[in-house]
C-alpha positions in Angstrom: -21.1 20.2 8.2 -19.0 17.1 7.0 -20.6 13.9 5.9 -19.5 10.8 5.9 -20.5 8.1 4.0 -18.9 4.5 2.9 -19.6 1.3 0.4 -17.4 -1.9 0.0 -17.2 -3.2 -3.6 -15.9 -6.7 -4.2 -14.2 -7.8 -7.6 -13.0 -11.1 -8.3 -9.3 -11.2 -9.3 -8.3 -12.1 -13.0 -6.5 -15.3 -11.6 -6.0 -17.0 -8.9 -3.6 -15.2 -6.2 -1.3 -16.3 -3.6 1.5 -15.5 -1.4 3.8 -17.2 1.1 1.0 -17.7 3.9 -2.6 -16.5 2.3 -4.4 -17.0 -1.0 -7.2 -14.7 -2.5 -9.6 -14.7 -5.4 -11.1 -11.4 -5.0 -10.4 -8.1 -3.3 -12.7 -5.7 -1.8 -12.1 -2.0 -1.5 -14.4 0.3 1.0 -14.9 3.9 -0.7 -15.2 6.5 1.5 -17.2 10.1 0.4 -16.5 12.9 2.5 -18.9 15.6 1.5 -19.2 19.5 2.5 -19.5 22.9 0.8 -21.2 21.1 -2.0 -17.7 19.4 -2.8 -17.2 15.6 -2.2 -13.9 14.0 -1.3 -12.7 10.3 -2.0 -10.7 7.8 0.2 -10.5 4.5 0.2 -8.7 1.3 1.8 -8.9 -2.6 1.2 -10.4 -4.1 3.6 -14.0 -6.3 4.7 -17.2 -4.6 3.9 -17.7 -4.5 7.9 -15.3 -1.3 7.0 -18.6 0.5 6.1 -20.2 0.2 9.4 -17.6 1.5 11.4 -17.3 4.4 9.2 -21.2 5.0 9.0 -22.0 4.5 12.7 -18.8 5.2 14.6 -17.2 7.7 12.5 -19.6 10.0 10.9 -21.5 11.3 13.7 -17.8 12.3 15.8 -16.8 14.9 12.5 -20.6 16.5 11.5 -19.6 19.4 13.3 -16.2 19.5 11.6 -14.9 22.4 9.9 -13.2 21.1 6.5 -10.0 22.4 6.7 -9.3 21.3 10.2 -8.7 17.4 9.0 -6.2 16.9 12.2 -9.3 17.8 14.3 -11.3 15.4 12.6 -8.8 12.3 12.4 -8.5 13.0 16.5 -12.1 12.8 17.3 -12.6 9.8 14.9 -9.0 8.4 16.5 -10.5 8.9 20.3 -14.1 7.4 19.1 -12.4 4.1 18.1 -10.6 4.0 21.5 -12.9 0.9 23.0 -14.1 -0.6 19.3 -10.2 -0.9 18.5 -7.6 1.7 16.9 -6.2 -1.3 14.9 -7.3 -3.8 12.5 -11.0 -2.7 10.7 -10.7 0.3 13.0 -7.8 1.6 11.5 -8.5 0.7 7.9 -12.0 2.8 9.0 -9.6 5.9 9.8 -7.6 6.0 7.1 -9.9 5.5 4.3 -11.7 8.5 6.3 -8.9 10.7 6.7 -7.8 10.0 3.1 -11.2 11.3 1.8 -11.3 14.1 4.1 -8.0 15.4 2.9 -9.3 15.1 -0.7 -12.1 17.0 0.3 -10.4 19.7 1.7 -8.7 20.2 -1.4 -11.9 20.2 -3.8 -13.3 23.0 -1.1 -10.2 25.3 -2.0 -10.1 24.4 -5.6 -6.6 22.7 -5.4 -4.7 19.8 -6.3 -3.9 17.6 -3.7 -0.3 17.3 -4.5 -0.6 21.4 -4.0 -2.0 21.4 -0.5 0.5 18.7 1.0 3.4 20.3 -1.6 5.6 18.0 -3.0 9.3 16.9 -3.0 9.1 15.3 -6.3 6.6 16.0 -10.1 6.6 11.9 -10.0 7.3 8.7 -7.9 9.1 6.1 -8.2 7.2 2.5 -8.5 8.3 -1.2 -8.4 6.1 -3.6 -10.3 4.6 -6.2 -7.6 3.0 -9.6 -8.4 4.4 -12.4 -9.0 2.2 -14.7 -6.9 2.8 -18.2 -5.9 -0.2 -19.5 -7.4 1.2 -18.0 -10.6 2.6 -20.6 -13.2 5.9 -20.1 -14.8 4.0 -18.8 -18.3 2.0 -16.1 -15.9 5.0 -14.9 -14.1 7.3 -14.5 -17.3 4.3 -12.6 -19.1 3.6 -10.2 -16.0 7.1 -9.3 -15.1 8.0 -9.0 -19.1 5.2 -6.4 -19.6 6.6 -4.3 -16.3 10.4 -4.3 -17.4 10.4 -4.1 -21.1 7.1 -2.9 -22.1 6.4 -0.1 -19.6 10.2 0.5 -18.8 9.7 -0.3 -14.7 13.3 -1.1 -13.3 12.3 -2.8 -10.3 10.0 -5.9 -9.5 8.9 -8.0 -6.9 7.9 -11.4 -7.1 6.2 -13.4 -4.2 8.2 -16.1 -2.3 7.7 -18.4 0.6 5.2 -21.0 -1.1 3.4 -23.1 1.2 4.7 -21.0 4.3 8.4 -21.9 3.5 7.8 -25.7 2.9 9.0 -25.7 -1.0 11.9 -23.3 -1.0 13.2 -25.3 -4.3 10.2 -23.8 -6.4 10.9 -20.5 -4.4 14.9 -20.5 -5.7 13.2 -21.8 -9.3 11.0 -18.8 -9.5 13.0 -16.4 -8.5 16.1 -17.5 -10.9 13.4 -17.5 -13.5 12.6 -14.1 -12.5 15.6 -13.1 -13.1 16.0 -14.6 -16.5 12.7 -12.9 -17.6 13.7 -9.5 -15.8 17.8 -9.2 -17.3 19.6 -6.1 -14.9 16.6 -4.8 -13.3 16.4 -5.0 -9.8 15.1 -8.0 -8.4 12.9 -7.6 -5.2 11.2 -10.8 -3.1 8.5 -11.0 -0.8 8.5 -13.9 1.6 5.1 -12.5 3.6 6.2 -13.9 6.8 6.4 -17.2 5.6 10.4 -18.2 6.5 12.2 -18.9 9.9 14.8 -16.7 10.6 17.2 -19.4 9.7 16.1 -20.7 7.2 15.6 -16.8 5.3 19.1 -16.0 5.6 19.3 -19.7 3.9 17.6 -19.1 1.1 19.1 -15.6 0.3 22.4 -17.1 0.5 20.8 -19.9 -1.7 20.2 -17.0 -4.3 23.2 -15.2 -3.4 24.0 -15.1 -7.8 20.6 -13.7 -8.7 21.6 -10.4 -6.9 18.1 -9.8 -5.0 17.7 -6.1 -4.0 14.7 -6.0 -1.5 13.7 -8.5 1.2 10.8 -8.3 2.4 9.1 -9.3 5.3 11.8 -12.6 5.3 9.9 -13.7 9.0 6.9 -12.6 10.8 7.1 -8.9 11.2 5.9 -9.4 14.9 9.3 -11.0 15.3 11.5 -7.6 15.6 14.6 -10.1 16.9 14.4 -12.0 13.7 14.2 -9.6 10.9 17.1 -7.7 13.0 19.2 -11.4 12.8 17.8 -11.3 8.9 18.9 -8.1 8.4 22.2 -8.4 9.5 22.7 -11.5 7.9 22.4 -10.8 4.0 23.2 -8.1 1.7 19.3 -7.2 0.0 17.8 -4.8 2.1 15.1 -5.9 4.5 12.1 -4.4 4.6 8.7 -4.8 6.7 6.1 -2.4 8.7 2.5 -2.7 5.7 0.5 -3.8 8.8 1.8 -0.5 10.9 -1.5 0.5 12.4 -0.1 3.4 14.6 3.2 5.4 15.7 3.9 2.8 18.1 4.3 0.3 15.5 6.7 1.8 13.5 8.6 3.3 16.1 9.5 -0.2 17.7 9.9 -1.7 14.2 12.6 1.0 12.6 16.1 -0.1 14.6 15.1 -3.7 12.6 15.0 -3.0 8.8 16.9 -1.0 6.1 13.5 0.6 4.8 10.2 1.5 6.7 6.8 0.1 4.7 3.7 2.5 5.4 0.0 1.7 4.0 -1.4 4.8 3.7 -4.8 2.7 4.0 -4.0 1.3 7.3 -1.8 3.2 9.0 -4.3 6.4 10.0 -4.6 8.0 6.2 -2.5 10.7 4.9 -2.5 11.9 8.3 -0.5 8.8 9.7 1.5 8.6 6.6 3.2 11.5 7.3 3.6 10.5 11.1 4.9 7.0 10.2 7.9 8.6 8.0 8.9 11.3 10.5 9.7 8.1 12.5 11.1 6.9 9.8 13.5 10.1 8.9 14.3 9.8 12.8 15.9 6.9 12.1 17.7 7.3 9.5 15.6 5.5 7.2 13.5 5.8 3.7 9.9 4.9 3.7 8.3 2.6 1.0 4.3 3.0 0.4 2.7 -0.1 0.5 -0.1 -1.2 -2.6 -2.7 1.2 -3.1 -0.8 3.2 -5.4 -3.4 5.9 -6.4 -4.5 6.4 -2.5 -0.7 7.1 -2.0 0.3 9.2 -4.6 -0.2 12.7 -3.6 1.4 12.5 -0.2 4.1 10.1 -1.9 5.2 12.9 -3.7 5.2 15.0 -0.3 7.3 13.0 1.2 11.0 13.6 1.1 12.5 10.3 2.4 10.3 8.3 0.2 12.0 5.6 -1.7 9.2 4.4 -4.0 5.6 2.9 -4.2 4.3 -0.3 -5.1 2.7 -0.9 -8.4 0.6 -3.5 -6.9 -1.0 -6.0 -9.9 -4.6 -6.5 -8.1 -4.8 -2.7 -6.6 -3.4 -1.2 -9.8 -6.0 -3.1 -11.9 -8.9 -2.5 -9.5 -7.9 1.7 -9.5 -7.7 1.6 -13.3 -12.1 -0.3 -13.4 -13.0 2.0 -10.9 -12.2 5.4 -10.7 -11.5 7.6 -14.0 -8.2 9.5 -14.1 -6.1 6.8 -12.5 -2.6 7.0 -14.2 -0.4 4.5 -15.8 3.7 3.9 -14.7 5.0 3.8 -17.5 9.1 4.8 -16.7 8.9 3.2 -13.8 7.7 6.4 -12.5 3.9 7.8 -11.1 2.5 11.3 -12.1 1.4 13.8 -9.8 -1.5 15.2 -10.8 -1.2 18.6 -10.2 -3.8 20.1 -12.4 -7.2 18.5 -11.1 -9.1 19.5 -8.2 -8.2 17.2 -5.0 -6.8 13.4 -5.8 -7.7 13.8 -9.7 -10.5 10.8 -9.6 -13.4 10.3 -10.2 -15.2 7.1 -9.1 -17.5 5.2 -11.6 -20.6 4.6 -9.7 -22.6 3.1 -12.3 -20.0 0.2 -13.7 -19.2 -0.1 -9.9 -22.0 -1.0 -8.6 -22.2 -4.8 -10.3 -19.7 -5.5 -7.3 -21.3 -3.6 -4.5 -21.0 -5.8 -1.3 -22.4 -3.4 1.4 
């Protein structure tokens, strides 16, 4: 018998945070324990603490019956119980935080690493340091981005563009040529969040065609598959989009349109959909690039043989580092596999967590 349960534990950020159309001070991530055989497995998303309630009333009562090891069994019935609630949004983010922890559950039952059961391609991934937000002051930025390139050796970093939903694309050029003053000859990735037209995107890279940006991401509204296509084809960074992929669908109509698939391991239907979303990916001739989360991703990262790298997200990396014990550091511009420890390799921190417990 498999049980299911879920809490949401909010944390304010260390600063203010902002990107081209949303702005944040604090971040909640839904924890998910999948228990059986006197083993417990752990799986979590971001998300609203109405995450818990889906998982606790929907969820858990379709895989009690559930043997362990048969996770695709599982992920269907919770997949076909969500059917009328909704298969996207909090639905989704329900799923995969469930599917995560049952995966990590069946590998506590057998006594395995994670990384084991799913195999890997690689012993570590690759990472990109990602902040940089808008609401970040020069000082901030320089610091942040300093520390990732030439204290912890990252050669890739993303910064967030697209202030104001593309009204003040002078700061935008200012950051990023600061960026690139702070960073020397690593690679220089942007995140415009939507924010642009499709104009007015290839605009601004051509703007910044001397700071030699790498990675373009999400330039116009990923619901606009015509625009990123016109983006795409426009300038010489690769374009990139697909973090709010909920199912197969999603990614499927969105891979003729960018140079490299995003996948949110937290969003898109767990491990289970992960490894869906880049088999449409591979289809295509296309890498995949996991989206924040990094610790949730790791393991099937590392399974994943058209994977181009993971994002070293600032508020997600520090939140993983308060909350669960054995979360690595990237140092190298590179993520471990842990392939020593039972399951995922955490442990959560109950006790210090529980000063942010929201539902």
């Amino acid at each position: 018998m498999v049980a299911l349960t879920a809490a949401a534990y909010t944390i304010p950020t260390d600063a203010p945070e902002g990107d081209g159309t949303l702005a944040w001070t604090s971040t909640t991530l839904v924890l998910v324990r999948a228990s059986a055989e006197g083993a417990t497995g752990l799986g979590w998303t971001y998300g609203p603490p109405a995450v818990v309630q889906v998982v606790t009333q929907m969820l858990a009562p379709v895989v009690r019956d559930t043997d362990p090891d048969d996770v695709p069994a599982a992920w269907t019935a919770m997949n076909r119980r969500l059917r009328n609630a909704g298969t996207r949004g909090i639905g989704a983010l329900a799923l995969s935080a469930a599917d995560n922890a049952l995966w990590d559950l069946k590998a506590r039952c057998h006594h395995v690493p994670l990384a084991r059961l799913l195999g890997s391609v690689r012993p570590a991934v690759p990472v990109y340091g990602s902040g940089g937000f808008t609401t970040y002051d020069a000082e901030r930025q320089h610091a942040q981005l300093s520390r990732w390139v030439h204290e912890q050796g990252i050669p890739r970093v993303k910064i967030k563009i697209g202030e104001s939903c593309g009204a003040d694309v002078p700061r935008d050029l200012a950051r990023m040529t600061a960026a690139r003053t702070t960073i020397g000859d690593a690679e220089l990735f942007v995140d415009a969040n939507g924010a642009y037209q499709r104009k007015q995107a290839i605009r601004v890279l051509e703007a910044a065609g001397d700071l030699d940006v790498r990675w373009y991401e999400e330039p116009v509204s990923s619901d606009d598959l015509p625009a990123l296509g016109q983006v795409r084809d426009a300038v010489r960074a690769d374009v990139a989009a697909g973090e709010y992929g909920w199912d197969l669908g999603y990614f499927e109509r969105m891979a003729p349109y960018v140079d490299c698939l995003q996948a949110d391991v937290t969003r898109c239907g767990g491990i289970t959909g992960f490894q869906r979303a880049a088999a449409v990916a591979a289809a295509h001739g296309l890498e995949v690039s996991g989206h924040c989360a990094p610790h949730q991703h790791l393991a099937v990262a590392a399974a994943t043989p058209n994977l181009r790298h993971l994002e070293w997200f600032h508020d997600h990396v520090r939140i993983e580092g308060m909350l669960f014990d054995g979360a690595a550091g990237a140092e190298g511009g590179a993520l471990t596999v842990d392939r020593r420890s039972p399951g995922n390799g955490l442990a959560f921190r109950h006790a210090e967590a529980e000063q942010w417990r929201s539902a």
